[in-house]
C-alpha positions in Angstrom: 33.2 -24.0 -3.9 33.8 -21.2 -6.3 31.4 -19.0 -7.9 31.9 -20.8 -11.5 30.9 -24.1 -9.5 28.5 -22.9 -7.7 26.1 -21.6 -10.6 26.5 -25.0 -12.0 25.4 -26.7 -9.3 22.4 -24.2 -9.1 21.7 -24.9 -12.7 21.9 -28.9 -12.5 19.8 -28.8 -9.9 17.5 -26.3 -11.5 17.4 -28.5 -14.5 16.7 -31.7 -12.0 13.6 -29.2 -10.0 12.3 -27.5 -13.1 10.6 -30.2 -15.1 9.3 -32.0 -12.0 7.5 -28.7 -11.2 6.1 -28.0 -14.8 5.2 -31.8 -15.3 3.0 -31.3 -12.1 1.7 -28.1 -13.5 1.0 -29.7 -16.8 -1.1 -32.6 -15.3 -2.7 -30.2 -12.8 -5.6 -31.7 -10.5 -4.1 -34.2 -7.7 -1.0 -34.7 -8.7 -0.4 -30.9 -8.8 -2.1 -31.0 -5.3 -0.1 -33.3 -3.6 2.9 -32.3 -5.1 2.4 -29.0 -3.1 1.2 -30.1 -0.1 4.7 -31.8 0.1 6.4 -29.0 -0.6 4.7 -27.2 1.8 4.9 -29.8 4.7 8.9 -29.7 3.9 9.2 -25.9 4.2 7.3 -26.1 7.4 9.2 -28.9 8.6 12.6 -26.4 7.9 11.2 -23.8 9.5 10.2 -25.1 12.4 14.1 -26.8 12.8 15.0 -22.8 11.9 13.5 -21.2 14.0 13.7 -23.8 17.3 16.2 -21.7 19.2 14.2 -18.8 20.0 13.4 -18.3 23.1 9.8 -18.7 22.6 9.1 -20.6 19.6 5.7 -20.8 19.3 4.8 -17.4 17.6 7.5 -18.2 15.3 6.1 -21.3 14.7 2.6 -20.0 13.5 4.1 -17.6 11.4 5.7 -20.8 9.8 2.7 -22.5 9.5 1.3 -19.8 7.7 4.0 -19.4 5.1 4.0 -23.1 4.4 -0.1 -22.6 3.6 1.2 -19.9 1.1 3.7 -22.6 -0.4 0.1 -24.5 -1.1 -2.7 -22.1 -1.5 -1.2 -19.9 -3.9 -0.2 -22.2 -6.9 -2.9 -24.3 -6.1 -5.4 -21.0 -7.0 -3.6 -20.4 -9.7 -3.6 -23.9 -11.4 -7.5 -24.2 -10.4 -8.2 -21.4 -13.2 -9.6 -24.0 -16.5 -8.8 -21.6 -18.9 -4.8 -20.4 -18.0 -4.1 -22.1 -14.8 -0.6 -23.8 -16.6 0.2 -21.0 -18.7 0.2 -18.7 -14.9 2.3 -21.1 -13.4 4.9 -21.2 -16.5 4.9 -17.7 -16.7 5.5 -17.6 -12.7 8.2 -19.9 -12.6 10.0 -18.4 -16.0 9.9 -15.2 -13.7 11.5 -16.4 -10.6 13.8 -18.7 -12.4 15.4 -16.1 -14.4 15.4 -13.4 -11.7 17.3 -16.0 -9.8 19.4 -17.1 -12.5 20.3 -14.7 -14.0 20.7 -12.3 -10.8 23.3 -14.9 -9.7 25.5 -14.3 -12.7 25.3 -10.7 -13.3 26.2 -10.4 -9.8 29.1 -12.6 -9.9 30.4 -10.9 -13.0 29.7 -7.5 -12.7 29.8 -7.1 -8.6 29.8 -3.7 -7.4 27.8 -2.1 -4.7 25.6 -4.5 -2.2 21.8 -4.7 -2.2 21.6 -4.7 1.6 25.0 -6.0 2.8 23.7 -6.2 6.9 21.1 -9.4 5.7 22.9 -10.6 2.4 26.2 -9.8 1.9 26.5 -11.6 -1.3 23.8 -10.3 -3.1 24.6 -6.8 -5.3 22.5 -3.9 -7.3 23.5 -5.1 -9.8 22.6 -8.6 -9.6 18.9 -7.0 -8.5 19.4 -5.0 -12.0 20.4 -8.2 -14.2 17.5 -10.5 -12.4 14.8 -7.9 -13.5 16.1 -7.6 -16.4 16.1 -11.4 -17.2 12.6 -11.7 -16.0 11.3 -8.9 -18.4 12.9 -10.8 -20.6 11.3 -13.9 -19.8 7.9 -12.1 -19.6 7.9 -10.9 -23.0 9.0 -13.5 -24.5 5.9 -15.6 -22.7 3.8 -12.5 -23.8 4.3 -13.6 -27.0 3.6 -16.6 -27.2 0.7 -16.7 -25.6 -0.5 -13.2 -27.9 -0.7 -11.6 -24.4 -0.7 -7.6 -23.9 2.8 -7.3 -23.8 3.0 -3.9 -21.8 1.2 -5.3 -18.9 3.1 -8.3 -18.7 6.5 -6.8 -18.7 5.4 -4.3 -15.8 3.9 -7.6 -14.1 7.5 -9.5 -14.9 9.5 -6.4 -13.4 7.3 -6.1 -9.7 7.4 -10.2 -10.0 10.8 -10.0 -9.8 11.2 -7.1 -7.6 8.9 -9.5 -4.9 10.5 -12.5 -5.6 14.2 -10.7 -4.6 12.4 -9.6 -1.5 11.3 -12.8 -0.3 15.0 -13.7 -0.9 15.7 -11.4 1.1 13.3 -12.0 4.1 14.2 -15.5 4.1 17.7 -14.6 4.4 17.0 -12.0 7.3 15.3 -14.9 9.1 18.1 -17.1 8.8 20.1 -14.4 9.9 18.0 -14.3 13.0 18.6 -17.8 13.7 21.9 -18.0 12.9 21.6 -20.3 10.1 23.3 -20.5 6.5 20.6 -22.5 5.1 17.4 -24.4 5.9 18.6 -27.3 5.2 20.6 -29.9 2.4 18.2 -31.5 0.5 18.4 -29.4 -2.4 22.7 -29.6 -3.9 23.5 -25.6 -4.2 20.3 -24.5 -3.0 20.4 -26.3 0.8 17.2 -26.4 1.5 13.8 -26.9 -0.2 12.7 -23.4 1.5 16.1 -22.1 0.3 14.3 -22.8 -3.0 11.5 -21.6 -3.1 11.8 -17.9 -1.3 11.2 -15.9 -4.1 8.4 -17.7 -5.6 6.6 -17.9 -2.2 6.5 -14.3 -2.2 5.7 -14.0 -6.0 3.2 -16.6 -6.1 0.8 -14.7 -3.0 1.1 -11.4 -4.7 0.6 -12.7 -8.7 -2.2 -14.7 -6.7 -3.6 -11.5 -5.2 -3.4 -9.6 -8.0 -4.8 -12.7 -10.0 -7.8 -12.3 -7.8 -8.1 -8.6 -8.0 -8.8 -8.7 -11.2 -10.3 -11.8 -11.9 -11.6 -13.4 -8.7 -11.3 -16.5 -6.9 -12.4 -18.9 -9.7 -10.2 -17.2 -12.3 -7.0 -16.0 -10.9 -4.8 -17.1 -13.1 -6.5 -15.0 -16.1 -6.9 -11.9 -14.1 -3.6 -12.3 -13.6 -2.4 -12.5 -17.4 -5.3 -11.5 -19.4 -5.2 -7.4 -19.1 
């Protein structure tokens, strides 16, 4: 498949993913619920088929179960906050989908030197440049319209999408470890449903961290955007 095709088939399926995941986050309560607790009992179901050739299994296995609990716990936080729960969750995902987006194409067009060739060889700087840069994009624009404080949110958009590369990047050192190209094939252009969602794993637990930093348990999602 070539690059050209390739970032369609990303984008279709992007444009297939994308309103299934803000149509959950718009109706919130138990739909949003179960529709995480299924993405989370996929991811650790591809994990667990990852990670089943190592020689002992079972520490790899908890540290599975404990990333699919992030899949669930951390939008679920998020989206329990009354008062901005959605508007968290759209400014989450316009975050990692634009890192990932547009990191893709700037990468493919402009090339250059690698990110960290020994783990991703296909990733570049300046596809890490172009994905930040997309997501400040995205943040101000959400900053905006929401009559946020726009300086806070862009630095927030920028580490979002400096975490949301990284947990790109650990997922693929893992499947590196395991000799795996991707976790699986439900997903056309993305394999698997943990292939995904690596980036906004890791962004969701840390804007969920901060979130509660600052605003505590009951309203993370506005100490998360309200500054």
């Amino acid at each position: 498949m070539t690059g050209g095709d390739n970032l369609s088939v990303r984008l279709a399926s992007s444009l297939v993913l994308a309103p299934l995941a803000l149509a959950a986050a718009w109706i919130g309560g138990t739909a949003f619920v179960i529709f995480w607790a299924g993405a989370a009992v996929i991811i650790g179901w591809e994990w667990i088929k990852l990670v089943a050739p190592a020689r002992d299994p079972t520490p790899w296995r908890v540290a599975g179960l404990i990333y699919a609990a992030i899949v669930f716990i951390a939008p679920v936080l998020l989206r329990a906050d009354i008062n901005n729960g959605f508007a968290a969750l759209v400014f989450l995902f316009a975050i990692v989908w634009m890192t990932d987006i547009m990191g893709y194409a700037v990468g493919r067009v402009v090339g250059g030197a690698k990110l960290w060739q020994a783990v991703s060889p296909n990733k570049t700087r300046s596809g890490a440049v172009g994905g930040m840069a997309g997501a400040l994009a995205a943040g101000i624009v959400i900053a905006a319209w929401l009559s946020l404080a726009v300086l806070p949110i862009a630095i927030l958009s920028v580490i979002l999408s400096m975490v949301a590369q990284a947990g790109d990047l650990f997922e693929s050192a893992l499947k590196r470890r395991f000799g795996a190209k991707d976790t699986g094939h439900l997903i056309p252009g993305h394999g698997g449903l943990m292939d995904r969602l690596d980036g906004f794993i890791a962004a969701a637990l840390i804007a969920a961290m901060i979130g509660i930093v600052h605003g505590g348990f009951a309203a993370a999602a506005t100490g998360l955007l309200v500054w």
